[in-house]
N, C-alpha and C positions, 0 to 999 in steps of 0.2 A: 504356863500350862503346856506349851509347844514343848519346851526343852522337856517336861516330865514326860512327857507321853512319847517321847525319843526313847529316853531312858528305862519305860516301859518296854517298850518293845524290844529296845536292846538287851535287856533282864532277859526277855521272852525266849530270845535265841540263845543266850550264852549259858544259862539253868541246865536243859537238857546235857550242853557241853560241858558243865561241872559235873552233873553229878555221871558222866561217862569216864569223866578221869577219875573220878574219884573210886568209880567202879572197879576201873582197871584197878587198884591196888590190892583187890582183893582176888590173889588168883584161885582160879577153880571155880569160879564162880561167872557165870555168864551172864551182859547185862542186857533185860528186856524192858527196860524203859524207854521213854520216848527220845528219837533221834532227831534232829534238827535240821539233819543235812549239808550240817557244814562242819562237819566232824573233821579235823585235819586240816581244815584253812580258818581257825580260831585268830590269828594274826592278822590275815587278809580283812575278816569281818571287822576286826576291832582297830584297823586303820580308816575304814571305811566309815564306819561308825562315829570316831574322832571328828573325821572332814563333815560328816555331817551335824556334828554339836556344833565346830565351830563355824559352819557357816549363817544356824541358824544364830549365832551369839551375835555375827555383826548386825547389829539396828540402827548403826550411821552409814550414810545420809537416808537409808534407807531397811525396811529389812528384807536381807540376801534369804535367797529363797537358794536350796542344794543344785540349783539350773541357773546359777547366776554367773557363771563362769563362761557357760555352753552359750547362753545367750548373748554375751557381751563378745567374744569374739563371732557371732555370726552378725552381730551389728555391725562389725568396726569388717569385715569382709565385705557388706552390702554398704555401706558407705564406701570403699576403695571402687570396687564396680560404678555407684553411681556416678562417684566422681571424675571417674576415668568412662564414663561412659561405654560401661563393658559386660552391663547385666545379661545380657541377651548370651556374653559368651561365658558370664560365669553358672549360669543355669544349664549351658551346654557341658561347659566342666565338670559339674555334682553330676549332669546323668553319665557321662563315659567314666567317671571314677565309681559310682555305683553302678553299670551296669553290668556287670558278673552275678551281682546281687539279685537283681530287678529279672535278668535271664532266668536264674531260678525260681524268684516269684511268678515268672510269667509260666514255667513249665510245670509246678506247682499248680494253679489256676488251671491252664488245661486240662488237667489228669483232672480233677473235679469237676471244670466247672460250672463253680460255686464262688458268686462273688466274693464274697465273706472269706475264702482260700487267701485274695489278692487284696484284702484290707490286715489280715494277719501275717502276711508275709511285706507289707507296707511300711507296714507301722508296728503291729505289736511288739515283731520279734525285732524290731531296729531298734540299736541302744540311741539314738541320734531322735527316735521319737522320742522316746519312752521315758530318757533322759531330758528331754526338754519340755513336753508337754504332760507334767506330773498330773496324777488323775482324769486318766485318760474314761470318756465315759465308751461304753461299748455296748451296741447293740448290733442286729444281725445286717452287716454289709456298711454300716456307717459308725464315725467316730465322733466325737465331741470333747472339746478340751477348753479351758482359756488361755485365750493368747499370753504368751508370758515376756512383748516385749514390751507393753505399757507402761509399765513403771521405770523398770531402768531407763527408757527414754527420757523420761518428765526428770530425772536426773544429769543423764548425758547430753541431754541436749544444753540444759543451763549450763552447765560446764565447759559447753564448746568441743566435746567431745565427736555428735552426731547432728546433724542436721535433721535425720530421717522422722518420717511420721509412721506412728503404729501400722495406719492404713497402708504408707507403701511398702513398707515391711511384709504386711501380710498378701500383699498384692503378690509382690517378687519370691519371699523365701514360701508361701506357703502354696498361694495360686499358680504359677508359674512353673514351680518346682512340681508340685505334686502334679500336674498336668502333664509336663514333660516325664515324670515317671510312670504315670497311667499310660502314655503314648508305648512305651516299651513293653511294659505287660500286657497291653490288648487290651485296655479296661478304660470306659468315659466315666468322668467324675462328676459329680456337683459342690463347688465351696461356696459355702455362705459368707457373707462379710461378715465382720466382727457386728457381731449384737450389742445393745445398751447395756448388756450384763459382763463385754470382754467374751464372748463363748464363740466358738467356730466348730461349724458341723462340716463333713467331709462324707460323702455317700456314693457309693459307685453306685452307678445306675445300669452297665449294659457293657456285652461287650463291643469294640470298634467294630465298623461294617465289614473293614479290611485286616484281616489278624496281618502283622509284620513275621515274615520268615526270619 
């Protein structure tokens, strides 16, 4: 059912881009049918497209979800820190590597505002959320997702892969981190622990008493 409604979709996009070439053969004629938006990168969509068939085909030992890549290498980063005792400076390392980013979300946020500016400059528009936490639920200044290291854990770990536990995964990559990024844009957060459902809610609440020059 998953791999059909891939293929649905993918229908969905590539239709418009057939019948645009098809159109073009007809000169003289202008085509005002509907456009896709990805008129010109037909190639780009349909490698994209590939990785995402074959990721959901893997079902051993588990099944790969299209964030099963993004998440395994931020496992096997947060195990080298633990192990080396170095979380504190690997957390310091994501914000000086993103903050050029985080400077614009902050200046963004200013010119508004509005919380809600500094939860879509966060997260929405980061391929690093968006990309790992699929179905991202959104309401106005807070976010909601399920944690997506659960499962490859209950893998990696029997394997001898990770030691780590969901919990302190979401302790380090999500509290931690998103904290020390709210510190840069001016904004205090609220993270909920992982819920009996796997769910994490993230909600800015205010901005800091002291904004950072």
């Amino acid at each position: 059912m998953r791999i059909l409604l891939v293929s649905l979709i993918i229908t969905s996009f590539l239709l418009p881009l057939n019948i645009a070439k098809a159109d073009s053969h007809n000169e003289g004629k202008k085509f005002v049918g509907a456009s896709s938006g990805y008129e010109g990168r037909e190639d780009q969509l349909g490698r994209a497209m590939s990785v995402v068939l074959m990721s959901l085909n893997e079902t051993k030992p588990y099944q790969h979800d299209i964030n099963d890549a993004l998440v395994k290498m931020i496992l096997t980063t947060i195990q080298f820190a633990k192990d080396n005792n170095i979380i504190d400076a690997l957390i310091e390392h994501e914000v000086e590597t993103t903050r050029p980013l985080l400077e614009r979300v902050r200046r963004n946020y200013l010119k508004t505002g509005e919380l809600e500016t500094a939860m879509v400059g966060m997260i929405d528009r980061t391929a690093c959320a968006y990309q790992l936490f699929i179905g991202i639920e959104k309401t106005n200044a807070q976010r909601s997702w399920q944690s997506p290291f659960g499962l490859i854990l209950e893998n990696t770990r029997r394997m001898g892969q990770h030691d780590l536990t969901e919990q302190e995964v979401h302790d380090i990559w999500i509290k931690k981190r998103y904290h020390a990024f709210a510190e840069v844009i001016g904004i205090e957060l609220s993270i909920s622990d992982i819920d009996e459902n796997g769910k994490v809610t993230i909600k800015a609440l205010r901005p800091t008493t002291v904004a950072k020059n």
